[in-house]
C-alpha angles and dihedrals in degrees: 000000000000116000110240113214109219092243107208112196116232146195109265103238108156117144122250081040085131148077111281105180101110093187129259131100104286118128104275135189143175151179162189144196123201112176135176127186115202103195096196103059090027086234133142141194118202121179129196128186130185135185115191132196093348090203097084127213092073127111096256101026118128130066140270136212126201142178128187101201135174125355084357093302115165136223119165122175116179128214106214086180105084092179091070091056117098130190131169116239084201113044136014095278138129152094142175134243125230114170118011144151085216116117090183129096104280115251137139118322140214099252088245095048091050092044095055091039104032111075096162107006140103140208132184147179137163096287110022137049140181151154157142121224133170126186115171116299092355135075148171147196121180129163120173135150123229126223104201121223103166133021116179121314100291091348087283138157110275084213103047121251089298081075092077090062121078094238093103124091107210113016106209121195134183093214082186132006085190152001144140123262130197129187138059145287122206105203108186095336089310104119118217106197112191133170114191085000103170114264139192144183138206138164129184121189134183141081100310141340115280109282092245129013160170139195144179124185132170139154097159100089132168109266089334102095097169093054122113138173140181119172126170146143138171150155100295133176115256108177101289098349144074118235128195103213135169132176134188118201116175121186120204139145095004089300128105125216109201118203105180135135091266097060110025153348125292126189127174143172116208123184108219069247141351097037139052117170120180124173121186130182117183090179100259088049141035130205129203124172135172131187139179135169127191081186101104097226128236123252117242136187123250133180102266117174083262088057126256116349140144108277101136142044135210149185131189092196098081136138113221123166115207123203127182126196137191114199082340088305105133105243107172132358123186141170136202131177095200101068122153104234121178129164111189140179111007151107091265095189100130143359104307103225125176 
């Protein structure tokens, strides 16, 4: 019999949920992560939007939306107007609008409203999220509510407090580890219907992504549905100098088990693809992941200093195997074969070990 955890929804209150572009002319990115996992078909959605330099006139200012949908296929559709981009400062809330018959300044709409007005567009808060893109051949609509578990560990910075300091280049929040998502998703006239699909949520914001970077993400696990995991690291930006840095966070049972610089050791091993090993110890537990993928990964677009371009590449098909240790007890092993997986920058010459 599997053990069922009492899962109590909660208010999304991470920090960094909001806005963080303060206006001027410096180069400016950010940007979101909306991701549903549907078990049955062994599908998932994952969405990405990016705004970049808001104030408009510059080379790489305007906005993007992509979605990486079924077995790793890719649709992108970029937003050159950035006036018609909206964010909360406040709250995780905001969208952008393509093609519309609005004259208004573009916010938050009634579903309905969005859905008559909207033809490409997206917006998208904690508990709601919804959209229409074409590129080319291929379209989507998707609409679904969230309902939020976990947040990130007590509603805390993923970065540490230095993180609320603009130091960093580039911040990194998880917005949420894990929720539930219900609704549906039409990919190229194919419906996908889901009630309590896992759900997950991300943002980044700075100048540019890290020069080099990994990353490993699943809360879609085999019999354990209140198991989630984010691990990355990567080449980042601190005042005049460069950092390695990894961290591991694992959320289950309504406790969080935090794996960052600050507390404890972290070691990994990344194949430039296929294979991605990370081991952390903060001296009461021990981590230790590993990932692979035969799937060949699909390139995506991230914000460089020279505007979106394809510097990563990711799959959501990925194995990955989780064990958790205390005092070197095995506490909790756990396996998924729909893993999100991603390397990114570089030079990806060889296996990356540190």
């Amino acid at each position: 019999m599997i053990a069922m955890f009492d899962f109590k929804p909660i208010t999304l209150s991470t920090p960094h949920n909001g806005y963080h572009w303060e206006g001027g002319d410096r180069r400016f990115f950010e940007g979101w992560y909306y991701r549903v996992t549907l078990p049955e078909p062994r599908q998932t959605f994952a969405f990405m939007y990016s705004i970049e330099d808001p104030s408009g006139g510059q080379p790489h200012s305007g906005g993007a939306a992509q979605i990486l949908g079924p077995d790793d296929q890719y649709l992108c559709r970029t937003f050159p107007d950035v006036n018609k981009f909206w964010a909360s400062t406040d709250t995780l809330a905001l969208g952008h609008w393509g093609d519309t018959d609005l004259k208004s300044a573009p916010g938050y709409l009634d579903s309905q409203l969005f859905d008559r007005h909207i033809h490409q567009g997206y917006q998208g808060t904690d508990t709601h999220h919804q959209g229409s893109l074409k590129d080319g051949t291929r379209n989507c609509s998707w609409e679904y509510t969230i309902t939020p578990v976990y947040g990130w560990g007590k509603q805390q910075s993923t970065a540490g407090w230095l993180s609320f300091l603009p130091i960093f280049e580039p911040g990194w929040q998880i917005l949420m580890a894990h929720g539930w998502a219900t609704g549906s998703i039409d990919w190229n006239g194919t419906l996908y219907q889901f009630t309590n699909a896992p759900a997950y949520g991300e943002k980044n914001w700075g100048g540019a992504f890290p020069r080099k970077w990994f990353w490993v993400n699943c809360n879609c696990f085999d019999h354990i549905p209140d198991l989630a995991l984010t691990a990355g690291g990567g080449k980042r930006s601190l005042l005049w100098w460069i950092e390695s840095v990894a961290m591991v966070g694992i959320h289950y049972r309504g406790q969080f088990y935090e794996f960052v610089p600050w507390n404890a050791q972290v070691h990994w091993q990344i194949a430039p693809w296929g294979d991605w090993h990370i081991q952390a110890d903060n001296g009461q537990f021990q981590v230790s992941l590993q990932a692979t993928t035969t799937y060949p990964g699909t390139p995506l677009r991230a914000p460089t200093h020279h505007g979106l371009q394809f510097c990563c590449r990711d799959t959501m098909k990925g194995e990955v195997t989780l064990q958790l240790r205390q005092q070197r007890r095995l506490i909790l092993e756990a396996h998924s074969s729909l893993c999100g997986l991603e390397t990114g920058g570089g030079p990806w010459d060889e296996t990356w070990v540190h």
